[in-house]
C-alpha positions as CSV (number, residue, x, y, z in Angstrom):
1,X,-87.9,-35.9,-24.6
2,X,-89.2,-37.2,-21.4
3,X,-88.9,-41.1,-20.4
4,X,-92.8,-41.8,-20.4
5,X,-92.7,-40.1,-23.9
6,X,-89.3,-42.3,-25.2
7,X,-91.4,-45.3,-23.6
8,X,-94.7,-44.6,-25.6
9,X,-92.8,-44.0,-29.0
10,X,-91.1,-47.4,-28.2
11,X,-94.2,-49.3,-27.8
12,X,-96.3,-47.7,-30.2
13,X,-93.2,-48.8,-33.1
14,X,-93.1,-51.7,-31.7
15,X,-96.7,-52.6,-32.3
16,X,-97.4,-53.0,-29.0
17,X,-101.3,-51.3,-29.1
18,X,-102.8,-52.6,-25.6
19,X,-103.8,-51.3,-22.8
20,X,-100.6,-50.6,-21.4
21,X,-99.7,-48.5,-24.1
22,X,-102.5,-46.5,-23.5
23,X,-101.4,-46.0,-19.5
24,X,-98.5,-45.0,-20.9
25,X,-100.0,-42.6,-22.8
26,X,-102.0,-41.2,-19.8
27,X,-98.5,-40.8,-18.2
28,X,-97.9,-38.6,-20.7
29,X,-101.0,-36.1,-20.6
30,X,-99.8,-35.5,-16.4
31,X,-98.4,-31.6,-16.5
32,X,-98.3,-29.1,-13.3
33,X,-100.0,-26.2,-15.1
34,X,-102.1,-25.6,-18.3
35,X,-99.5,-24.5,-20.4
36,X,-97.7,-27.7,-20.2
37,X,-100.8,-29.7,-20.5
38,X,-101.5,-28.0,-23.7
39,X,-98.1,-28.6,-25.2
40,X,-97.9,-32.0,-24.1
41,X,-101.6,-32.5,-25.9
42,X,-100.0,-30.8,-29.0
43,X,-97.2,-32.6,-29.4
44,X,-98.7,-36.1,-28.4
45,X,-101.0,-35.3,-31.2
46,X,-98.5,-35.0,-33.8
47,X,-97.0,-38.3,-33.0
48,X,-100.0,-40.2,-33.1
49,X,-101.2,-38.8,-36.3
50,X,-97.4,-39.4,-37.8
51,X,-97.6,-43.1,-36.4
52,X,-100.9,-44.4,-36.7
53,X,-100.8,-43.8,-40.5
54,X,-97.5,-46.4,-41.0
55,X,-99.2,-48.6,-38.7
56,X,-102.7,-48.9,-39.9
57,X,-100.7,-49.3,-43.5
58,X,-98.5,-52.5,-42.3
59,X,-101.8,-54.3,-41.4
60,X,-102.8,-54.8,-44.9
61,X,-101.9,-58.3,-44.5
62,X,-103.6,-58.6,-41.2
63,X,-106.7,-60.2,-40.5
64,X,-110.5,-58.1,-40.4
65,X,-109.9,-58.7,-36.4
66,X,-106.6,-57.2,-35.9
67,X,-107.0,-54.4,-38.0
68,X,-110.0,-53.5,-36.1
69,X,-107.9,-53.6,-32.4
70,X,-105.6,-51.4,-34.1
71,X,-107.9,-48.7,-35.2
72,X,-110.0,-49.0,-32.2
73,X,-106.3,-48.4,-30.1
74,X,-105.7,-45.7,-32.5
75,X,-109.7,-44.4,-31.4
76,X,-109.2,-44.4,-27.7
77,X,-105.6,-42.8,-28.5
78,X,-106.9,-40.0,-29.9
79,X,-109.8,-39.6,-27.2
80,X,-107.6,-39.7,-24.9
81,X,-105.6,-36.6,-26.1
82,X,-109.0,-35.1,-26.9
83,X,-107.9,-35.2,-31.0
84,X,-112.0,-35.3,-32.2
85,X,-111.2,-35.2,-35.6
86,X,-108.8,-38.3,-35.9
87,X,-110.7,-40.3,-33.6
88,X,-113.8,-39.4,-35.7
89,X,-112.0,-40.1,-38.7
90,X,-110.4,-43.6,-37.4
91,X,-114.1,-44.8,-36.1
92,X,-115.8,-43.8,-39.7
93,X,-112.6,-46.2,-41.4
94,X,-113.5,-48.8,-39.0
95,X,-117.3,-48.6,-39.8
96,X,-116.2,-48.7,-43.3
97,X,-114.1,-52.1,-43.0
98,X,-116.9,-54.1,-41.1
99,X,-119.3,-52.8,-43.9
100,X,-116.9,-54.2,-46.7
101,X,-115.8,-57.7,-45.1
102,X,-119.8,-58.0,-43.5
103,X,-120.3,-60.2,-46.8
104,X,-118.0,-63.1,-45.2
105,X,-118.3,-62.6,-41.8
106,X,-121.6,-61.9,-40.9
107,X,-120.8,-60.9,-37.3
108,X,-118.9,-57.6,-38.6
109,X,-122.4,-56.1,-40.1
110,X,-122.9,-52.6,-38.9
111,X,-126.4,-52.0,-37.5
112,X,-128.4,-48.7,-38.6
113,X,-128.2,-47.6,-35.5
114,X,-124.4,-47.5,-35.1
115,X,-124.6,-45.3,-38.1
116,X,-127.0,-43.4,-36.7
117,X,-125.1,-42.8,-33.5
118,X,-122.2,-42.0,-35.2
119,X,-124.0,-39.3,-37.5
120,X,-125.3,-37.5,-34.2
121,X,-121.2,-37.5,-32.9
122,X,-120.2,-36.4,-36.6
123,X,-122.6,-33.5,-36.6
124,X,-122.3,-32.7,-32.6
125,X,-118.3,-31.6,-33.7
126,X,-119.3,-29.8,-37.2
127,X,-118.4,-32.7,-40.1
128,X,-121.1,-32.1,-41.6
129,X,-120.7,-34.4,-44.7
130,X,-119.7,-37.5,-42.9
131,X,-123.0,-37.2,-40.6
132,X,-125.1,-36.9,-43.9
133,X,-123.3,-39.7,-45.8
134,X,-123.8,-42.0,-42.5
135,X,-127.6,-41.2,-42.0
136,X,-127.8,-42.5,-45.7
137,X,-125.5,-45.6,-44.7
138,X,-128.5,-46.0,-41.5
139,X,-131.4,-45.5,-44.1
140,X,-129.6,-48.2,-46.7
141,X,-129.0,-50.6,-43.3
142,X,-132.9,-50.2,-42.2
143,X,-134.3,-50.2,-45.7
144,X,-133.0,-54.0,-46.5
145,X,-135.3,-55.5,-43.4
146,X,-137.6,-57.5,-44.7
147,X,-140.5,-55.2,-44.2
148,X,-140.0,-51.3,-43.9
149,X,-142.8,-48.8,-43.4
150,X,-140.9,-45.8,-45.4
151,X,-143.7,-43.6,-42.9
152,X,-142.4,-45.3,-39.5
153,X,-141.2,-42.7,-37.0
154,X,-137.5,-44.4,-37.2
155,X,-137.1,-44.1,-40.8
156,X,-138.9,-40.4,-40.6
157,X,-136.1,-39.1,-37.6
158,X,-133.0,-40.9,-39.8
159,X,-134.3,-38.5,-42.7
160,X,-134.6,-35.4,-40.5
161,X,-131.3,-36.0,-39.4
162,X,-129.9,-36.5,-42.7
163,X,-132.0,-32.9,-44.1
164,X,-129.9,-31.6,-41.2
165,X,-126.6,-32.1,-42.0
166,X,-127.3,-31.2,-45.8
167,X,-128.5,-27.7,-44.5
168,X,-125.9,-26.9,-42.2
169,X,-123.2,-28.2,-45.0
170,X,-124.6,-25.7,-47.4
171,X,-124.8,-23.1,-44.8
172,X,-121.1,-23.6,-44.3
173,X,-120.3,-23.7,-47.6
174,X,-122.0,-19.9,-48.2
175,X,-119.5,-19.1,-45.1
176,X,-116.7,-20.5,-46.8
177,X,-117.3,-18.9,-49.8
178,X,-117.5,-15.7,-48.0
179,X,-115.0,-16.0,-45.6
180,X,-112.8,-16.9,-49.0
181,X,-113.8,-13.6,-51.1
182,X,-113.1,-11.7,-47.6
183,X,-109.3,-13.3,-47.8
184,X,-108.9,-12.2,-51.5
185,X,-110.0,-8.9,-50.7
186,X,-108.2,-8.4,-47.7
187,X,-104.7,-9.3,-50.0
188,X,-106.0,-7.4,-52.9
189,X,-106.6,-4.3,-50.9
190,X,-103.2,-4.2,-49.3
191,X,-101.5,-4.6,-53.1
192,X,-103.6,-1.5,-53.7
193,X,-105.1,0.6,-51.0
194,X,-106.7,3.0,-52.9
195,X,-109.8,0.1,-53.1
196,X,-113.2,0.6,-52.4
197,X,-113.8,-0.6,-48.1
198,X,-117.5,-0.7,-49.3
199,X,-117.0,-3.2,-52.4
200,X,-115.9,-6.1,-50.4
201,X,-118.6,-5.6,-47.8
202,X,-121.2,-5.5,-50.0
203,X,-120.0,-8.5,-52.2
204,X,-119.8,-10.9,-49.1
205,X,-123.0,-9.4,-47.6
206,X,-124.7,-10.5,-50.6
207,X,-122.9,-14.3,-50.6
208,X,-124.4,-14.4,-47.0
209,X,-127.8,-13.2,-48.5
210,X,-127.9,-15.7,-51.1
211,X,-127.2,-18.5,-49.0
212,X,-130.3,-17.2,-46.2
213,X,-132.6,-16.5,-49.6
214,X,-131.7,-20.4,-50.0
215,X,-132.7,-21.9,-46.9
216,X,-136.1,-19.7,-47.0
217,X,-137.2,-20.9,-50.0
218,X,-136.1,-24.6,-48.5
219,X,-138.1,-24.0,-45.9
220,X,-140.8,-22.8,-48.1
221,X,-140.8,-25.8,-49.9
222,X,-140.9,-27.8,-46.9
223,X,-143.7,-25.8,-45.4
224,X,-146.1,-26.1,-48.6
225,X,-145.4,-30.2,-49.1
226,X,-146.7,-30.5,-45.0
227,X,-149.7,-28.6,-45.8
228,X,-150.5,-31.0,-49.0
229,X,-149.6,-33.9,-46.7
230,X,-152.2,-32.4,-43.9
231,X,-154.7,-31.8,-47.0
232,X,-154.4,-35.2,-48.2
């Protein structure tokens, strides 16, 4: 193990989540070719992920304030090393916290439009369910002003977004499915090669059919309720 890297793992058990544990991080991501960089990247990210679990679980007894630094270290930590998923993950458990402790301190209330923003980043990287369940957090947030016009062009494009991520969640899951069947196949066919090639392709084929025949008749649906809408 390298010094910067000894250094980092000191700090980071240590508690120490500023600033200059993050330059010391940096330190860390500095490689003469790619191949380096990569492995560097990969094995920075399995530290993190090992330590930032322990650490977010000893600040149960912290205060709403300090808990937040230390996910928002744990956020740019995981930017930093270009780890989306974590840092997605960490951002959506911080979101989370201010939502729960909003009650007491009224300063921690997450706006509709955070959620909103962070439903576009969920949904730019492929989680689909987190950028649906966040657009309904937004709707919820906007939804207990005083007055809401349920027709206003805000409320309209939080929807659209939220229809969005359910669609391409089901299309995944079709893909899934498919990709699943494909697996089984595949195993089943080497445990017996006298199986039919032309079986397992038509038996996805069909999965991917199902799943297109669904969105059509979604976007049938859609398609007859704007032309009552332009009727009425």
């Amino acid at each position: 193990m390298s010094t910067s890297f000894l250094l980092l793992l000191h700090r980071i058990k240590n508690r120490r989540f500023d600033d200059k544990t993050l330059q010391v991080l940096n330190w860390n991501l500095v490689s003469k070719d790619v191949k380096s960089s990569l492995e560097a990247r990969s094995s920075l990210r399995e530290t993190l992920r090992n330590e930032s679990l322990p650490a977010i679980r000893d600040a149960v007894h912290k205060t709403v304030e300090e808990k937040l630094l230390i996910l928002e270290f744990f956020i740019q930590a995981f930017a930093l090393i270009g780890d989306v998923e974590s840092c997605l993950a960490l951002k959506y458990e911080g979101l989370l916290l201010r939502e729960v402790k909003c009650g007491t301190c009224h300063w921690l209330q997450v706006s509709h439009t955070e959620w909103i923003n962070f439903s576009h980043q969920a949904l730019h990287y492929g989680f689909y369910s987190i950028a649906k369940l966040s657009c309904e957090k937004a709707l919820v947030c906007f939804q207990k002003k005083d007055f809401v016009d349920e027709e206003s062009l805000t409320v309209q494009n939080m929807k659209r977004l939220r229809d969005h991520s359910v669609k391409l969640l089901d299309s995944g899951c079709v893909q899934a499915q498919a990709a699943e069947y494909l697996k089984k196949k595949l195993l089943a066919k080497r445990k017996n090669p006298c199986s039919s090639a032309g079986e397992t392709k038509s038996v996805a084929s069909s999965l991917f059919r199902d799943g297109i025949k669904k969105r059509n008749v979604q976007k049938l649906i859609e398609h007859q309720r704007m032309q009552q809408n332009n009727v009425l």
